[in-house]
C-alpha positions as CSV (number, residue, x, y, z in Angstrom):
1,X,33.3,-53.1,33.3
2,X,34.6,-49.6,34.6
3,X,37.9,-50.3,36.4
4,X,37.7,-48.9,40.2
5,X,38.9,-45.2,40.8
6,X,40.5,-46.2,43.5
7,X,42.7,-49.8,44.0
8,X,45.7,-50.4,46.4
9,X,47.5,-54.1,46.0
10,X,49.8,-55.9,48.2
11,X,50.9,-52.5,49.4
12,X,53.7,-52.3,51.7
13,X,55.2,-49.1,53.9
14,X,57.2,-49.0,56.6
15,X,59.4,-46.3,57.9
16,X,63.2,-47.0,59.8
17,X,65.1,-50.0,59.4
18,X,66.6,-52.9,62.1
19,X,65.5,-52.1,65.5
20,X,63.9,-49.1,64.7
21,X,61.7,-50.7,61.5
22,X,57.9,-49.4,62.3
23,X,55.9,-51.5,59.2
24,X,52.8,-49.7,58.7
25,X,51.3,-51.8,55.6
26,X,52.0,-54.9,55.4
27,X,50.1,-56.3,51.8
28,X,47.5,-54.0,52.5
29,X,44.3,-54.2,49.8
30,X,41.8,-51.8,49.5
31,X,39.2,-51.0,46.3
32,X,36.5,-47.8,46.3
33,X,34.6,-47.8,43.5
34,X,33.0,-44.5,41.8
35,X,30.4,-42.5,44.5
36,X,31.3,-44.9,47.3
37,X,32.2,-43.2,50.8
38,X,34.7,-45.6,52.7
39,X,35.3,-44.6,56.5
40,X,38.4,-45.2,57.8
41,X,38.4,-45.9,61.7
42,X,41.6,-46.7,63.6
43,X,43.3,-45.7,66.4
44,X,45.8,-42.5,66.2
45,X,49.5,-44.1,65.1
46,X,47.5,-46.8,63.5
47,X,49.2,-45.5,60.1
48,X,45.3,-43.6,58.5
49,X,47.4,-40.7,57.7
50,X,50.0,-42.8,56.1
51,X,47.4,-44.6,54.4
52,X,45.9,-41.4,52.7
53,X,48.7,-40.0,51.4
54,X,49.5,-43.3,49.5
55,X,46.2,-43.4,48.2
56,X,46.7,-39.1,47.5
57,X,50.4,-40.0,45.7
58,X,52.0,-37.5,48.5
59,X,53.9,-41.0,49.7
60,X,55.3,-43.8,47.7
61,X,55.2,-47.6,48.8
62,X,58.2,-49.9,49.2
63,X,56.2,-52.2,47.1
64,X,52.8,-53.4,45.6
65,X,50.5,-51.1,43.1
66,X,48.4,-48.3,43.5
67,X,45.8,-47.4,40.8
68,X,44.3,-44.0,40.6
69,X,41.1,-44.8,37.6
70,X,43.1,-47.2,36.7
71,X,46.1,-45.9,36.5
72,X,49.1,-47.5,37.9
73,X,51.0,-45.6,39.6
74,X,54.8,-47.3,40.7
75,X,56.5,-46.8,37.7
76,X,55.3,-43.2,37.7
77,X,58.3,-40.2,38.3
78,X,57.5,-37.6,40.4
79,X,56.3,-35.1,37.7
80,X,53.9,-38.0,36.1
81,X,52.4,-38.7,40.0
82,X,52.2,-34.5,41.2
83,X,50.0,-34.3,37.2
84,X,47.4,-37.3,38.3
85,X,47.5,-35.9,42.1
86,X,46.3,-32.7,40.5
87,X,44.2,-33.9,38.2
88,X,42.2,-36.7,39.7
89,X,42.8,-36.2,43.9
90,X,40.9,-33.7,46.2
91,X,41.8,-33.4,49.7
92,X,40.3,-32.0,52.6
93,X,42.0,-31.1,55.9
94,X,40.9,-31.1,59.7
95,X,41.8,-27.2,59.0
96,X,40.5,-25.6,56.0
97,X,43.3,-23.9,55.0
98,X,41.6,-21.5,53.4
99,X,43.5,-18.6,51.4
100,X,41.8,-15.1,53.8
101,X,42.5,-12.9,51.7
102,X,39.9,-14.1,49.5
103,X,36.4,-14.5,49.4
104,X,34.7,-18.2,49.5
105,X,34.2,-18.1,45.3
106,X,37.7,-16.7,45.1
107,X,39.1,-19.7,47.0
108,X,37.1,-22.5,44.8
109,X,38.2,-20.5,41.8
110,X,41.6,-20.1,42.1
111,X,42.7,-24.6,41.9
112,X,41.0,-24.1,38.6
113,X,42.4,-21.4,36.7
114,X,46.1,-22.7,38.1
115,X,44.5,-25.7,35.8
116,X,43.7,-23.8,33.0
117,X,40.5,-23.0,33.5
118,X,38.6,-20.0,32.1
119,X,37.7,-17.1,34.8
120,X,34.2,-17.6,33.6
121,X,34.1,-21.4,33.8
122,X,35.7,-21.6,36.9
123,X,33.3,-18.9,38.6
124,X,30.2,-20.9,37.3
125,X,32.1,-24.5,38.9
126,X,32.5,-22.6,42.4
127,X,29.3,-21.5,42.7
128,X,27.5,-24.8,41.6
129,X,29.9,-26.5,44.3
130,X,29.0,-23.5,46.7
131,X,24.8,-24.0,46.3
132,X,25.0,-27.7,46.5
133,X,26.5,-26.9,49.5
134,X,24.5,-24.8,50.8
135,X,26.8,-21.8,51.3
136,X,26.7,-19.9,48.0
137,X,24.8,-16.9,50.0
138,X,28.0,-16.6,51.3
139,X,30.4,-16.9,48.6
140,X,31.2,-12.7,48.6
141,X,32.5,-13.3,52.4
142,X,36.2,-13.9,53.3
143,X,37.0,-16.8,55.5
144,X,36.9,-14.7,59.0
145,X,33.7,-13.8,58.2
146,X,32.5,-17.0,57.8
147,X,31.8,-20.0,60.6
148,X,33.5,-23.0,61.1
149,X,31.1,-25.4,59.3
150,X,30.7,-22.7,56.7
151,X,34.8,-22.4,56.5
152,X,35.0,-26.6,56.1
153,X,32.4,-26.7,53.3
154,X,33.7,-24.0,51.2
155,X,37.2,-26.0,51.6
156,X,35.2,-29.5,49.9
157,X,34.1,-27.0,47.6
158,X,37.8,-26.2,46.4
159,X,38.8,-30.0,46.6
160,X,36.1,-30.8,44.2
161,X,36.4,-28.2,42.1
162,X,38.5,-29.9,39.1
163,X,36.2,-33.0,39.4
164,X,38.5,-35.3,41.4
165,X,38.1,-38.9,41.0
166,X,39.4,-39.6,44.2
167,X,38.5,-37.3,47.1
168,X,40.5,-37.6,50.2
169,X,39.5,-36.5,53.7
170,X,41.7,-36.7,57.4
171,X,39.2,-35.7,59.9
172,X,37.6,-33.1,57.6
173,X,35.3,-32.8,60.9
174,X,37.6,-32.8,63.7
175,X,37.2,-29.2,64.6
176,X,33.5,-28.7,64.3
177,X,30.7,-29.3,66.9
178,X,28.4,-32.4,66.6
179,X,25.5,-30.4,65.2
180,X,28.1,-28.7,62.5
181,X,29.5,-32.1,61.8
182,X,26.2,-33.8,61.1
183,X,25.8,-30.6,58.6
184,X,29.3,-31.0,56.8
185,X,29.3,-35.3,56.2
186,X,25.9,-35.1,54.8
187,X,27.2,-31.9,52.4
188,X,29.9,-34.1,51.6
189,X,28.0,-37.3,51.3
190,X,25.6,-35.8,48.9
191,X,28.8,-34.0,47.4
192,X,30.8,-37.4,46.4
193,X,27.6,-39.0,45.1
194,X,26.7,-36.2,43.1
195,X,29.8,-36.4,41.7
196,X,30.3,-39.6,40.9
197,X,33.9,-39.8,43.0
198,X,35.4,-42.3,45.0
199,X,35.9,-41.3,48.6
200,X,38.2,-42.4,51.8
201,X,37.5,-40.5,54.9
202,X,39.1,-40.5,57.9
203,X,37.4,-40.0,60.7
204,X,36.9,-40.8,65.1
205,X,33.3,-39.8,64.8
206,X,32.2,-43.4,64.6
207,X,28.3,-41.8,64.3
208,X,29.7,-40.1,61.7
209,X,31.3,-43.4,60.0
210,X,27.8,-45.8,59.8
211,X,26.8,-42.9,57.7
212,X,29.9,-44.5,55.0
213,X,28.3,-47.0,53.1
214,X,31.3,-49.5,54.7
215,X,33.8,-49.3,56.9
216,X,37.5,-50.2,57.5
217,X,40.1,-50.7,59.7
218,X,44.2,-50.9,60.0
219,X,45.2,-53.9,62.0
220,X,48.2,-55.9,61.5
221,X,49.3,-54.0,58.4
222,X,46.5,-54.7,56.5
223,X,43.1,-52.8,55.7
224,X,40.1,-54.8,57.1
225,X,36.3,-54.1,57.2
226,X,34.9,-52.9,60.7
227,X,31.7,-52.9,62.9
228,X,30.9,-50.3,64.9
């Protein structure tokens, strides 16, 4: 049985100490298996941001495991966790952060070749990621040329572009208009399942989150399933 790309155990954070100790996790457990989307839902300073950059290995837990494909990752040093961030973790920002100086392909090019991708390769990845995204007509434009919705899919373009096994997402539709929204979950929806990744979004848009085929919560340091 294939071990789940992505696993948390007993994982404990927390930030200050005496009066000033904030726990965030508290023997938190949480498991996405391979082309699953998992909404996350709490309320802002419920600790979602702290909880996906854990699961991205951009912050380290006081204590329990966290496996990336079934990787463990608390004995890890900081060069052996940045090489499996890079390797198997896409993430996607409210903002796109998109390079403007270059065009759409450009910026879904560019994470591979700092992989060691070839220039050919890497142009045929971005524009497969592009078209089932629906915006490879636009791949010659630069980002100010391009709408918002356009802007956020060509940026889940470049976080899938070295086939992540985990794919990361904080409010990947927080700037966007409902109609746009609607547009850019189902491109990533599709994206993830095409893919075969595991996926944690974080998201308000709780129309948006009974699209996730489950969804969790934060409360009381621990990661619990949710109805909307």
């Amino acid at each position: 049985m294939s071990k789940p790309h992505l696993r948390l155990s007993g994982v404990h954070r927390h930030y200050g100490e005496g009066e000033r100790l904030v726990r965030v996790l508290e023997a938190a457990d949480l498991t996405v298996e391979s082309g699953e989307l998992v909404a996350l839902v709490a309320p802002s300073g419920a600790g979602k941001s702290t909880l996906l950059h854990l699961c991205g290995l951009l912050e380290s837990p006081q204590s329990g495991e966290i496996e990336i494909v079934g990787q463990p990752t608390s004995r890890l040093g900081d060069r052996a966790r940045t090489q499996l961030r890079r390797s198997t973790v896409g993430y996607v920002y409210q903002f796109h952060h998109l390079l403007p100086e270059f065009t759409a392909l450009e910026n879904v090019v560019m994470p591979q070749l700092i992989a060691g991708v070839e220039q050919k390769a890497a142009e045929a990845r971005a524009m497969e990621l592009l078209d089932l995204l629906g915006v490879a007509p636009r791949a010659s434009h630069r980002p100010a040329e391009l709408s918002g919705g356009e802007q956020q899919r060509i940026a889940i373009a470049r976080a899938a572009a070295n086939h992540p096994r985990v794919i990361l997402a904080d409010e990947p539709t927080g700037n966007l208009d409902p109609e746009t929204s609607d547009l850019v979950f189902e491109a990533l929806k599709d994206l993830i399942k095409n893919e075969g990744a595991a996926a944690l979004i974080a998201t308000h848009n709780h129309d948006l989150a009974r699209r996730a085929d489950r969804i969790v919560t934060l409360k009381g340091g621990l990661v619990v399933p949710h109805t909307l």
